[in-house]
Each structure stands twice: as C-alpha cells, then as structure tokens.
C-alpha positions in Angstrom: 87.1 -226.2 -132.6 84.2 -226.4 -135.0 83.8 -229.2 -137.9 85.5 -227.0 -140.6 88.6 -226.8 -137.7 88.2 -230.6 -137.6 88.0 -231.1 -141.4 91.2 -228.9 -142.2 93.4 -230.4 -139.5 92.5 -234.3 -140.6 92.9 -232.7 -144.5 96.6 -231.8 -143.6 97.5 -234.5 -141.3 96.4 -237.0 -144.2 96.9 -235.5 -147.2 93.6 -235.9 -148.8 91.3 -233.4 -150.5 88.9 -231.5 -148.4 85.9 -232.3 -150.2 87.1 -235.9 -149.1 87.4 -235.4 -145.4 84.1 -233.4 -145.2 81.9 -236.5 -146.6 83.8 -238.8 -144.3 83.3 -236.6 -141.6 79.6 -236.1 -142.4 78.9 -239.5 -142.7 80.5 -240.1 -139.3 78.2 -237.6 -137.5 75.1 -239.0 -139.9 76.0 -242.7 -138.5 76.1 -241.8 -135.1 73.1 -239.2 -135.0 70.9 -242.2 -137.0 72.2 -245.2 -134.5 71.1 -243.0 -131.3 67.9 -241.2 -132.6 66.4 -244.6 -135.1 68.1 -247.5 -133.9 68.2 -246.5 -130.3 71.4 -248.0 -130.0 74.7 -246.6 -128.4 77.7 -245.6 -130.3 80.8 -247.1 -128.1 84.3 -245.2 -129.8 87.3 -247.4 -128.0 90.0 -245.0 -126.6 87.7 -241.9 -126.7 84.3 -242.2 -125.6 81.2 -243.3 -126.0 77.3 -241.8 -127.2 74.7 -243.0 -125.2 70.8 -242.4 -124.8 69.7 -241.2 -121.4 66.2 -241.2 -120.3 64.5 -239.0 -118.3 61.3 -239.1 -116.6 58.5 -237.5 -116.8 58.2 -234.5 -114.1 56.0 -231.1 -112.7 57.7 -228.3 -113.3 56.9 -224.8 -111.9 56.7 -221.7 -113.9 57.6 -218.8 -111.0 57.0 -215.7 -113.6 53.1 -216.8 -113.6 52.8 -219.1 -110.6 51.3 -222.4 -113.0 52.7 -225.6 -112.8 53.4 -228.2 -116.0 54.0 -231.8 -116.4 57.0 -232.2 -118.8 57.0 -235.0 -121.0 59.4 -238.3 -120.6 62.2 -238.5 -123.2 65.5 -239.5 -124.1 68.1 -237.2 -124.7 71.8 -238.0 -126.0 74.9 -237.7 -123.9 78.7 -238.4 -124.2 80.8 -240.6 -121.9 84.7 -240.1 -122.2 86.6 -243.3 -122.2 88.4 -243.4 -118.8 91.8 -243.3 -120.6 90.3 -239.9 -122.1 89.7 -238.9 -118.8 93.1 -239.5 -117.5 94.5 -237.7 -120.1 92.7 -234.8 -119.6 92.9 -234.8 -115.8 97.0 -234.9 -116.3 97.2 -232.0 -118.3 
C-alpha cells in the first residue's frame, strides 16, 4: 500500500476531499519524521506502534572485494515497534 493507497482509502471511509486527507497525512509523517530526527524524541501511537531512535555503535568493517578495512561512524537510525496488541493481531491471522 503506498500513501496515495492510504490517502484514497481514509478519503472514502470519511468522506472528505482528497486534497484534505493528503495534508493531514503529510503533516502526520512531517510530525513524526521532525520529533525523531530534531527533537530526538519517540513517537508512541497507542494500539499500533511506536517510532523509536536506535543507536548504533561505531564499528570496523571489512571490504572483501579489495581486502581494506573501515571504521563506520556511530549513529542513530529510526525503527518501528508494533504495539503488542498489533502483534497479536497479526500473529492470528
């Protein structure tokens, strides 16, 4: 399902405009990418999941093409936790 999928689907099942939907839905993803990447903060969505920042560390990687080593950088990277009722769900069918 991509965000146009998402957009048409919320469209009908509310009966609002498009146009509408697609700024709510953009501001959504806006709020959430802006809490993770400038606040550093998580983004906790009861009943479906929740976006948190993961760090890893730094470590020496090995390129086996040329035989060289590299060091790559520590960083945070963004992941999704379903809600364990989300889980369930899924798991059931």
């Amino acid at each position: 399902m991509t965000k146009a999928d998402i957009i048409n689907e919320i469209a009908l099942s509310t009966g609002l405009q498009k146009k509408d939907v697609a700024v709510v839905v953009e501001s959504l993803m806006g709020t959430i990418k802006d809490s993770l990447l400038n606040k550093k903060e998580n983004v906790y969505l009861r009943g479906f999941g929740s976006f948190i920042i993961k760090h890893r560390a730094a470590k020496t990687a090995r390129n086996i093409l040329k035989n060289t080593t590299m060091t790559i950088d520590a960083h945070d990277f963004p992941s999704f936790k379903p809600a364990k009722s989300f889980a369930e769900k899924m798991k059931q069918g």
